[in-house]
DRENGU-565282 format. One record per residue: residue in three letters; x, y, z of N, C-alpha, C, O, CB in turn. Coordinates in steps of 0.1 Angstrom, whole numbers, plus 2048, in hexadecimal, padded with zeros to 3 digits. Glycine has a CB too. Layout:
N
alaXYZXYZXYZXYZXYZ/...
***
This chain:
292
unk8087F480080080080080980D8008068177FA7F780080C/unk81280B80781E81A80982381B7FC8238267F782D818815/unk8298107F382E8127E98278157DF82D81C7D683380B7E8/unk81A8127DC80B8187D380D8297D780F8327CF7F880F7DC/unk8098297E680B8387E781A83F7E481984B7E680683C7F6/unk82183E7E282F8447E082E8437CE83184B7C683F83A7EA/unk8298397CC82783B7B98228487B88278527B28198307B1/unk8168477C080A8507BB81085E7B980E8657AF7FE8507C6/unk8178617C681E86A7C982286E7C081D8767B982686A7D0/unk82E8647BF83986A7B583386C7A78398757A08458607B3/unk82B8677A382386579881D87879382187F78A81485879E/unk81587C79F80F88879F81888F79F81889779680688C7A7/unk8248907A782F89B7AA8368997978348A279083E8967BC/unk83A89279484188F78583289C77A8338A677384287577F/unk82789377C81E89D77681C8AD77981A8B6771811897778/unk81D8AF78381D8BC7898298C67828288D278081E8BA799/unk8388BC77F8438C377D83E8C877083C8D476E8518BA77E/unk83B8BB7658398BC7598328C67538358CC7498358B2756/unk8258C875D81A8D07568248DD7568258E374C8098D175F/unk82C8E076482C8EC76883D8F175D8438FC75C82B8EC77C/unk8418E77588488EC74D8478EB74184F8EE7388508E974D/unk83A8E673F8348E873082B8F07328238F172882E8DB729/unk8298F973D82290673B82C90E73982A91673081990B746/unk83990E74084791674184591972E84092272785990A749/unk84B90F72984D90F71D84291371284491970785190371B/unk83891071782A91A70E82D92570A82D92A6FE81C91F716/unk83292A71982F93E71683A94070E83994A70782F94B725/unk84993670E85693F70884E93A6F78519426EF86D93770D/unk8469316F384092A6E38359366E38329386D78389166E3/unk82F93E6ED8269496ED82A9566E982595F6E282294B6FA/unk8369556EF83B9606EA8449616DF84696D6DB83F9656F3/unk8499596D98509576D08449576C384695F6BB85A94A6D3/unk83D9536C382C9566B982A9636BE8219686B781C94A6BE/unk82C96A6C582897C6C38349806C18339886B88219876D1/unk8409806C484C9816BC84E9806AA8549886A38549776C3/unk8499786A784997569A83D97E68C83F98068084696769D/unk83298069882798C69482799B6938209A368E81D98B69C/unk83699C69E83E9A76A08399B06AB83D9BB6AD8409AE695/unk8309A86B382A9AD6BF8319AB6CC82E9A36D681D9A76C0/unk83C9B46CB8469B46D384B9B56E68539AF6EF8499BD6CC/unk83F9C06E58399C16F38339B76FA8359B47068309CA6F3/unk82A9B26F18239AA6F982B99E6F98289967028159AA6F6/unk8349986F183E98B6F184698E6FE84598670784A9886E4/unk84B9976FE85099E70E84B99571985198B71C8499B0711/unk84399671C83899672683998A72883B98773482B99B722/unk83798071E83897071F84696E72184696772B832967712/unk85296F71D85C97071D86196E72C86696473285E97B717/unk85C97B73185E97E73E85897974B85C97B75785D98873E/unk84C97174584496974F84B95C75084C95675A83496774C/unk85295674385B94A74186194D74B85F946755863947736/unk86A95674B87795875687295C76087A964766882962752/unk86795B76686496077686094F77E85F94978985296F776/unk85E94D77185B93F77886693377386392777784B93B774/unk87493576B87E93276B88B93976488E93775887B929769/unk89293F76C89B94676C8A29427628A39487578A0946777/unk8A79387638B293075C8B292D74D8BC92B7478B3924763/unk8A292E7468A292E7358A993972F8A694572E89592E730/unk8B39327298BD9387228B393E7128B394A70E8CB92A71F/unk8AD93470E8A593A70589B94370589994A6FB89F932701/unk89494571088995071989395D71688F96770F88794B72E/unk8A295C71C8A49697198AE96D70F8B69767128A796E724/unk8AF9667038AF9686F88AA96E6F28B19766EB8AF9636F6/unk89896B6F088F96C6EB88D97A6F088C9826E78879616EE/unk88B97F6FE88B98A7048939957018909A070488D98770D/unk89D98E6FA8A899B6F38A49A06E88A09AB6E58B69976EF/unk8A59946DF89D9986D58929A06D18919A76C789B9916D4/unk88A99F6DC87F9AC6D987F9B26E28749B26E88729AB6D7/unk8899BA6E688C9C36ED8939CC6E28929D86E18949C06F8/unk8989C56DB8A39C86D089B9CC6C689F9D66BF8AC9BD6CB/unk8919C86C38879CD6BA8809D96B887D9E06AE87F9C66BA/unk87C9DA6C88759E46CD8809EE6CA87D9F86C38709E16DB/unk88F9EE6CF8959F76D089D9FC6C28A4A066C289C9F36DA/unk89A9F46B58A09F36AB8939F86A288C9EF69C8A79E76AA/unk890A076A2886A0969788AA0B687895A0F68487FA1669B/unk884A09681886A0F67088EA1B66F897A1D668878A14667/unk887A2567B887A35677891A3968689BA40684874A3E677/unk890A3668E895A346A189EA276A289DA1C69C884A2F6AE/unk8A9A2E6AD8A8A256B68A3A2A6C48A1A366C68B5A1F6B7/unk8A2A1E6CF89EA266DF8AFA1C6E88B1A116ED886A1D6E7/unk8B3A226E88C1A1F6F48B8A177008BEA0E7068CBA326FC/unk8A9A1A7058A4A157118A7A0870E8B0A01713896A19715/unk899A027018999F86FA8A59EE6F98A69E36FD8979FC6EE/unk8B09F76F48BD9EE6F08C59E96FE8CD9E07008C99F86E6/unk8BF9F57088C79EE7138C79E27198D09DC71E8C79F471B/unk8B49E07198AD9D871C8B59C97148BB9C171B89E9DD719/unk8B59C97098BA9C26FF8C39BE7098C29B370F8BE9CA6F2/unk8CA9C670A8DE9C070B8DE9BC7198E69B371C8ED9D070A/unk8D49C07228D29B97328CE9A672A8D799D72C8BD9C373E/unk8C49A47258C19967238CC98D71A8CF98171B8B299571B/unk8CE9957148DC98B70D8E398B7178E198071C8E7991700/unk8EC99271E8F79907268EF9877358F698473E9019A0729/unk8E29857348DD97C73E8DE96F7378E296773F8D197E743/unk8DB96A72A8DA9617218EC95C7238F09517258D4968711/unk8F096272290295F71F90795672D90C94B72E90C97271F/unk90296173790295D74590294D74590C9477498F596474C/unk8F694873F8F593A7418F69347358F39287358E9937747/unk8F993972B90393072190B93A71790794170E8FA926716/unk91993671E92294271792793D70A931942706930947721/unk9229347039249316F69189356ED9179336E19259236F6/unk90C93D6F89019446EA9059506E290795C6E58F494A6F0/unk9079476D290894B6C990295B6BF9069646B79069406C6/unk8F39566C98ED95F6C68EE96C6CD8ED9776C68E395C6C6/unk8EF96C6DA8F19726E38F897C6E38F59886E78F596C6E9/unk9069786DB90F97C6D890E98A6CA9139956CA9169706D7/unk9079826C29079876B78FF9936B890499E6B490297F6AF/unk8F29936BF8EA99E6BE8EC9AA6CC8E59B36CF8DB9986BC/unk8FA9A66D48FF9AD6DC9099B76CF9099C36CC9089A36E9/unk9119AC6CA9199BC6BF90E9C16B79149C96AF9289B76B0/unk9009C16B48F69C96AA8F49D26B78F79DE6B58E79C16A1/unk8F09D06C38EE9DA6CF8F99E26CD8F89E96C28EE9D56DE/unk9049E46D490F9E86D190F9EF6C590B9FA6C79199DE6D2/unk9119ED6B990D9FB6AE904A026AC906A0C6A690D9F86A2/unk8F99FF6B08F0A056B48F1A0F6C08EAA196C28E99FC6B4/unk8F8A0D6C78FCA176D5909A1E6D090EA256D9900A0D6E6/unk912A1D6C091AA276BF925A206C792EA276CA914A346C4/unk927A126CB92FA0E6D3939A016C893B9F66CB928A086E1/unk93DA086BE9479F86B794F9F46BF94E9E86C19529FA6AB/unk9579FB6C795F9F36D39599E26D995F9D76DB95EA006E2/unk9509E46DA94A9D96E29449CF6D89449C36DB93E9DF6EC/unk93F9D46CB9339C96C19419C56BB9409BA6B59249D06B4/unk9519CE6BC95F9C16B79609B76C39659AD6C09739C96B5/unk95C9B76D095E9B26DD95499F6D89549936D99569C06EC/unk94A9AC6D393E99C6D19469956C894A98A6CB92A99E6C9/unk94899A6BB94B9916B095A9886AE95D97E6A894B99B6A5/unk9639916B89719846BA96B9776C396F96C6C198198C6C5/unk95D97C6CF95B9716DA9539696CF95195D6D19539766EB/unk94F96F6C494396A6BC94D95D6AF94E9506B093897D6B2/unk9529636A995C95B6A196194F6A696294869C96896469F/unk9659486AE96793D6B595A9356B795B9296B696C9416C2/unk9509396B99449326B993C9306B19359256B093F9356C0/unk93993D6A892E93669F93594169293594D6949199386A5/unk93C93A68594694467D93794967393895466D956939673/unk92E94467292294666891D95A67091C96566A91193466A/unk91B95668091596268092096C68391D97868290B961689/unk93096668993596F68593A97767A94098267993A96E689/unk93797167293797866492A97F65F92998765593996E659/unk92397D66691798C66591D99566B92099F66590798B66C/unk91E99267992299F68392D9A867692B9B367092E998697/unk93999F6759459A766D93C9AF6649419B966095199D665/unk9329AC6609309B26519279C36539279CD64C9249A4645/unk91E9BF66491D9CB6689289D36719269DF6729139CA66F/unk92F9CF6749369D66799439E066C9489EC66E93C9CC684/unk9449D86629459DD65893E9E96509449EF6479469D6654/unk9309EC6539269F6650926A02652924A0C64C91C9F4655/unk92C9FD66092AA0666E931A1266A93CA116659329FF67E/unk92BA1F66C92EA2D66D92FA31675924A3067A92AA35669/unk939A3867D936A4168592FA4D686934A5768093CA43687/unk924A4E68D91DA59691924A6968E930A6D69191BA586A0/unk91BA70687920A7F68991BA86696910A8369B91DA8967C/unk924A9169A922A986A2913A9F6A790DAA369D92AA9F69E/unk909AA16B4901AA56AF903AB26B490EAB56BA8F6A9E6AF/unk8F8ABE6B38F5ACD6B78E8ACC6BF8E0AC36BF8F4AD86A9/unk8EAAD86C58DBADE6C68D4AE46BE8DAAEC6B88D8AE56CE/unk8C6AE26BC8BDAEB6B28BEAF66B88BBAF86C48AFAE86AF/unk8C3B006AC8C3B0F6B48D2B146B48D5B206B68BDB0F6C6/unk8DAB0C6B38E8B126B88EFB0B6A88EEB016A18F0B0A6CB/unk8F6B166A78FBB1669690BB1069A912B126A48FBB2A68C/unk910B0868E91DAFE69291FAFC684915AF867D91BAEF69E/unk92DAFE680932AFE672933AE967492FAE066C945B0A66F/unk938AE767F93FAD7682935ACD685936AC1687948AD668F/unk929AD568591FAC9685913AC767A90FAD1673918AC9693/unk90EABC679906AB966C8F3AB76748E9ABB67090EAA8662/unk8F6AAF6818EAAAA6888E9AB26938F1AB96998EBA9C68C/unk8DDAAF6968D4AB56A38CDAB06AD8CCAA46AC8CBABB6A0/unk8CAAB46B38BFAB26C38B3ABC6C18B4AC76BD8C7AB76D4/unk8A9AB56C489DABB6CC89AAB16D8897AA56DA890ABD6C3/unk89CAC06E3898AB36ED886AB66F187FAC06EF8A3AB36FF/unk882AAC6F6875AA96F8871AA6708876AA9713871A9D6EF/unk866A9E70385EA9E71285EA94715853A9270F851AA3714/unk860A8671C85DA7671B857A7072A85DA7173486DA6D719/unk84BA6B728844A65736845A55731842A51727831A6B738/unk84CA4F73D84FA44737856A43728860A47722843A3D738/unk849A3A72484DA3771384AA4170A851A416FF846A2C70D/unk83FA4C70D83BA58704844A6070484BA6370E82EA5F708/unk846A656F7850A6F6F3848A7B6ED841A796E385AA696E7/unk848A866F2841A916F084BA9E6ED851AA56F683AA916FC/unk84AAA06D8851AA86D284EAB46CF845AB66C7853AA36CB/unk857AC16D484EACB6D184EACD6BF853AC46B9854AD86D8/unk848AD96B9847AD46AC840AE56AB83BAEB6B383DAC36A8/unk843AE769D840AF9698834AF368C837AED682852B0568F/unk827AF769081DAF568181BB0767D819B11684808AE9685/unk81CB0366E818B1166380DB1165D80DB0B652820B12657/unk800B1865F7FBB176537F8B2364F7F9B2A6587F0B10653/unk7F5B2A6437F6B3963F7FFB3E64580AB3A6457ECB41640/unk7FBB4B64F804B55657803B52667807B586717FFB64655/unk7FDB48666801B43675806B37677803B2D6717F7B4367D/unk810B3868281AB30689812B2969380BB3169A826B38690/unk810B1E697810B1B6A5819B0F6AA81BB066A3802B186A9/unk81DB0F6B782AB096C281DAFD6C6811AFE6C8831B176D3/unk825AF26C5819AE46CA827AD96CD833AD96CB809ADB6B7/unk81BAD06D5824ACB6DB819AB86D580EAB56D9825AD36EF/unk821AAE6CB81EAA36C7821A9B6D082BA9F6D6821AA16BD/unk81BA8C6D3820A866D8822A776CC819A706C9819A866E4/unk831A746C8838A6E6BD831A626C1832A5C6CC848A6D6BC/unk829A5F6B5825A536AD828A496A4820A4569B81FA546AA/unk832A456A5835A3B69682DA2F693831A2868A843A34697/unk821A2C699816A26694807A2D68C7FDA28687812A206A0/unk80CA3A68C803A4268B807A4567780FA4D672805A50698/unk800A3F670800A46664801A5666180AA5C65B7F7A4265F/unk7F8A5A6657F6A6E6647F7A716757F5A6D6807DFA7765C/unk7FFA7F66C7FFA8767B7EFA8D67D7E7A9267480EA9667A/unk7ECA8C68F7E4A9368F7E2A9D6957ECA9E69C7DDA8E691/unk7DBAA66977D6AB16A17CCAB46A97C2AAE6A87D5AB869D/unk7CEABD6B27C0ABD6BC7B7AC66B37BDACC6AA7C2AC56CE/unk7A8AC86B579DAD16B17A4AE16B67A6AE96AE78EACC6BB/unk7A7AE36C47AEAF06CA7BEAF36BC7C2AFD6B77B4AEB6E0/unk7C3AE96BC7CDAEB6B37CAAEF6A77D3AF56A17D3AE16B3/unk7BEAEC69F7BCAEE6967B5AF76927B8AFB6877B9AE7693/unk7AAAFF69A7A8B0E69D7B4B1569D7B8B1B6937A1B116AB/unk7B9B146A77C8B1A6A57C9B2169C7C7B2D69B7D2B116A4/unk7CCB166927D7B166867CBB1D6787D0B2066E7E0B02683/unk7BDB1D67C7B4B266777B0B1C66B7AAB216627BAB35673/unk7B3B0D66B7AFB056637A0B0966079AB106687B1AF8668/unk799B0465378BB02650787AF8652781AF6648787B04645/unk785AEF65A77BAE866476FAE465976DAD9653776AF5673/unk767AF065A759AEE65175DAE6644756ADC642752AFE64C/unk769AEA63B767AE5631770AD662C770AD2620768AF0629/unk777ACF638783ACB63E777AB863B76BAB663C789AD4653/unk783AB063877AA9F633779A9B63E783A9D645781A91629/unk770A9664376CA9064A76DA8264876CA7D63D763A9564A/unk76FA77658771A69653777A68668777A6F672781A67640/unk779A5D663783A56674791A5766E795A59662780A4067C/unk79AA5467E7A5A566817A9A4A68C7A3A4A6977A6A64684/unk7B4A406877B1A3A6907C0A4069C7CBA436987AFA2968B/unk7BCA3F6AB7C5A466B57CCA3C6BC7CAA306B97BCA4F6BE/unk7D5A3F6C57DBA366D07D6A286D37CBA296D87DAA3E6DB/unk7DBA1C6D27D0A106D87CAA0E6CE7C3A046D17C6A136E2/unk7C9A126C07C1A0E6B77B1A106B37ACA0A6A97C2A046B9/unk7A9A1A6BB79DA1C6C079CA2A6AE7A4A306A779DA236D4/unk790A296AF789A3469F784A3B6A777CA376AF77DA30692/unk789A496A5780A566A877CA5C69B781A5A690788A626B1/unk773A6569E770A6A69177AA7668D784A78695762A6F691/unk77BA7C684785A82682783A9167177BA92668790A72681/unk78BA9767378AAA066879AA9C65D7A3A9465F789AB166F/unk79AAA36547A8AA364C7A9AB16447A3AB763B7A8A95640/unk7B4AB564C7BAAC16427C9AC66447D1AC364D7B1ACE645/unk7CCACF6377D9ACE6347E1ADE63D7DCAE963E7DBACC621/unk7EEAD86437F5AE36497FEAE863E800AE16347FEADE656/unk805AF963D80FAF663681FAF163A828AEC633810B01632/unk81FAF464282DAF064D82FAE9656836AF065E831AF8652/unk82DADC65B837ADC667849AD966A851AD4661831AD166D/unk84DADD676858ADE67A85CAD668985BADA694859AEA679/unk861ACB682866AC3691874AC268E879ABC68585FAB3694/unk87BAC869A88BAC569B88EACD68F885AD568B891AB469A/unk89AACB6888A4AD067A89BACC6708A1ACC6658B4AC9678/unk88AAC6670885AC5664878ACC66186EACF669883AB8662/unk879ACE65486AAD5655862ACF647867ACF63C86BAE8654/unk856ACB649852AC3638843ACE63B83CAD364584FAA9636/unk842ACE630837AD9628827ACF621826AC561A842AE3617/unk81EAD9625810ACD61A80DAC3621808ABA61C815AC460A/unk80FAC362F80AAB76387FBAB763E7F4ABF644813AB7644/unk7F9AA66377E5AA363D7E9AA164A7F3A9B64D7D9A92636/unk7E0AA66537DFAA565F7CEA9F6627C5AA365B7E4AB2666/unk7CEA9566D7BFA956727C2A9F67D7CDAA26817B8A85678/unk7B0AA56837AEAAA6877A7AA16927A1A9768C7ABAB2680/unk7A5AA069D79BA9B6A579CAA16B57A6AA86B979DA8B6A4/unk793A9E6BB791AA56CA799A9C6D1797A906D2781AA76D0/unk7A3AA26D77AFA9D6E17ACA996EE7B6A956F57B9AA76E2/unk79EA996F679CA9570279DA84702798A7B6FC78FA9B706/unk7A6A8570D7ABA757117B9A7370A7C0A6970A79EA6770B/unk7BDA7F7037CEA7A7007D7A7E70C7D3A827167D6A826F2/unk7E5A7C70A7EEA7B7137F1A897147F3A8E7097F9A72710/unk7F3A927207F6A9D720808A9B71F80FA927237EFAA472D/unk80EAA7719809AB2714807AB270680AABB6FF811ABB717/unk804AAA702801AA76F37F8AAF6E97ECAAE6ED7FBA9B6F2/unk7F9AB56E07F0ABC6DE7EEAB26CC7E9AB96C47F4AD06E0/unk7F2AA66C87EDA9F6C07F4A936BD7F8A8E6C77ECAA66B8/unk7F7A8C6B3804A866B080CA836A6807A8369A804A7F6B4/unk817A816A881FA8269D822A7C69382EA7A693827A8269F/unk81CA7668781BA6A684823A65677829A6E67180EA68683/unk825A5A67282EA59666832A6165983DA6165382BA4F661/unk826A6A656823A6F64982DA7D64A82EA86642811A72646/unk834A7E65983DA8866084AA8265B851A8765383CA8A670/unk84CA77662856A7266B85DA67661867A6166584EA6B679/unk857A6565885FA5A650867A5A64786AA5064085AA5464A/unk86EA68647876A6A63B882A7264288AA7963C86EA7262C/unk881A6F65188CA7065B893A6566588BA5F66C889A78663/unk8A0A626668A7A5A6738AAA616798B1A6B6778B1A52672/unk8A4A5C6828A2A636938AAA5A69E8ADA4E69B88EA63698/unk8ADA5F6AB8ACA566B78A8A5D6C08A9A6A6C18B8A4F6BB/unk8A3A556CA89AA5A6D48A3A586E58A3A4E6EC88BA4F6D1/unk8A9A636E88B4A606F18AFA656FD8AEA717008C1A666ED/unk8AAA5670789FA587118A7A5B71F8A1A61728894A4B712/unk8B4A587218B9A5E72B8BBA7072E8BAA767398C4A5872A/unk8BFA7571F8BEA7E7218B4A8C71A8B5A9971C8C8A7E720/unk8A9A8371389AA8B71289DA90708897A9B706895A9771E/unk8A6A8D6FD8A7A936EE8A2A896E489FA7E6E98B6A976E9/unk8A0A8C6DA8A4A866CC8A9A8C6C18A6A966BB89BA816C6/unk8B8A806C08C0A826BA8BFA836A78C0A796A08C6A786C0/unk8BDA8B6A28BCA8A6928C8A886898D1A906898B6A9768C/unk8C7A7E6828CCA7B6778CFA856698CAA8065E8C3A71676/unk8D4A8F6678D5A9465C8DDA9464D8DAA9C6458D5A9C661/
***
């Protein structure tokens, strides 16, 4: 009878382990399927629940770098927060297997990306001994690699420099850019909060009085906002805006009523601005850096 019960035991405790690491492993297969959709944030999340409930997956924080790295690696941006995040999970990944290949590899793309070749040559000699396929990617970016020009402040004139700063406003993750809109003979000073999911830039209703838009004769239609949600919305054209060292002319803007956006926002900033600039977004010290 003792030995029936000590089966049983052992029996449930072996099942109990199993379930409870084939749930482990779900969320890193969960998140690697929103990783792949490019839903980066939210792969995070599973990522990070893997590793609260086991430290030790080397793949958990791999995976974790990776879209950190994503997040921090835009088309148009980078975010240094992002990348740092990045370079914390690899060098935890390494931690417990100092032969990851990968690890390694997308530590020297961090590293150029932070303006640091010193270090992404550090990855690629540790990298070359272990896996020669990806050290021969690294070499071929590190071969790319330019050094950064100098930057300025907007406003202050410099024969030795080519790039600039505007610094901004940042709550948490919101980046809030000031920005000069023109239309006829009036100017007005506004303050966007930068959207790179946002197709058109938009504006508030008060902003758009402002600027003495026609409203009455302005298309009508939705706009979709923050979160994905349709407001209704107007469309009409500015002649000027000016963000940072740029200024583009003939810009559609929506119009819609701004209650429930993020203060101090007075609209947002959206691709039809922003896409024909490299930017970085430098959150320690409340600028963004322009590319010129």
């Amino acid at each position: 009878m003792q030995k029936i019960l000590l089966l049983i035991i052992l029996c449930f405790f072996t099942s109990f382990v199993f379930a409870d690491t084939v749930k482990e492993s779900d969320r890193v297969e969960q998140g690697i399927a929103l990783f792949s959709k490019g839903r980066y944030q939210n792969a995070i999340r599973f990522f990070e629940r893997a590793l609260s409930e086991n430290p030790d997956r080397e793949d958990a924080y791999v995976w974790l770098g990776k879209s950190y790295l994503k997040l921090g690696d835009h088309a148009l941006m980078t975010n240094p927060e992002m990348l740092n995040e990045a370079e914390n999970a690899f060098q935890k990944a390494l931690s417990l297997n100092p032969e990851s290949s990968e690890s390694y590899y997308h530590l020297g793309v961090i590293y150029l990306l932070l303006f640091n070749k010193h270090e992404a040559l550090l990855q690629y000699e540790k990298l070359k001994n272990i896996d020669r396929d990806r050290a021969a990617l690294l070499f071929n970016d590190i071969e790319r690699y330019r050094e950064p020009r100098a930057y300025r402040s907007v406003g202050i004139k410099t024969d030795e420099s080519e790039n600039s700063q505007t610094e901004v406003t940042i709550v948490g993750n919101q980046v809030f850019v000031p920005v000069t809109i023109r239309r006829g003979y009036t100017t007005v000073q506004a303050t966007l909060l930068l959207d790179t999911g946002a197709t058109h830039t938009t504006i508030s209703l008060d902003l758009a009085n402002k600027l003495h838009l026609d409203l009455e004769h302005a298309d009508k239609g939705y706009a979709m906002v923050v979160g994905g949600g349709l407001v209704k919305a107007m469309r009409a054209k500015i002649d000027y805006i000016t963000v940072g060292p740029h200024e583009q002319k003939d810009i559609l803007v929506n119009i819609i009523d701004t209650v429930g956006m993020p203060r101090p926002a007075d609209g947002l900033l959206g691709m039809n601005v922003l896409r024909k600039f490299k930017y970085q977004v430098d959150f320690k010290n409340q600028v963004i850096e322009w590319y010129l």
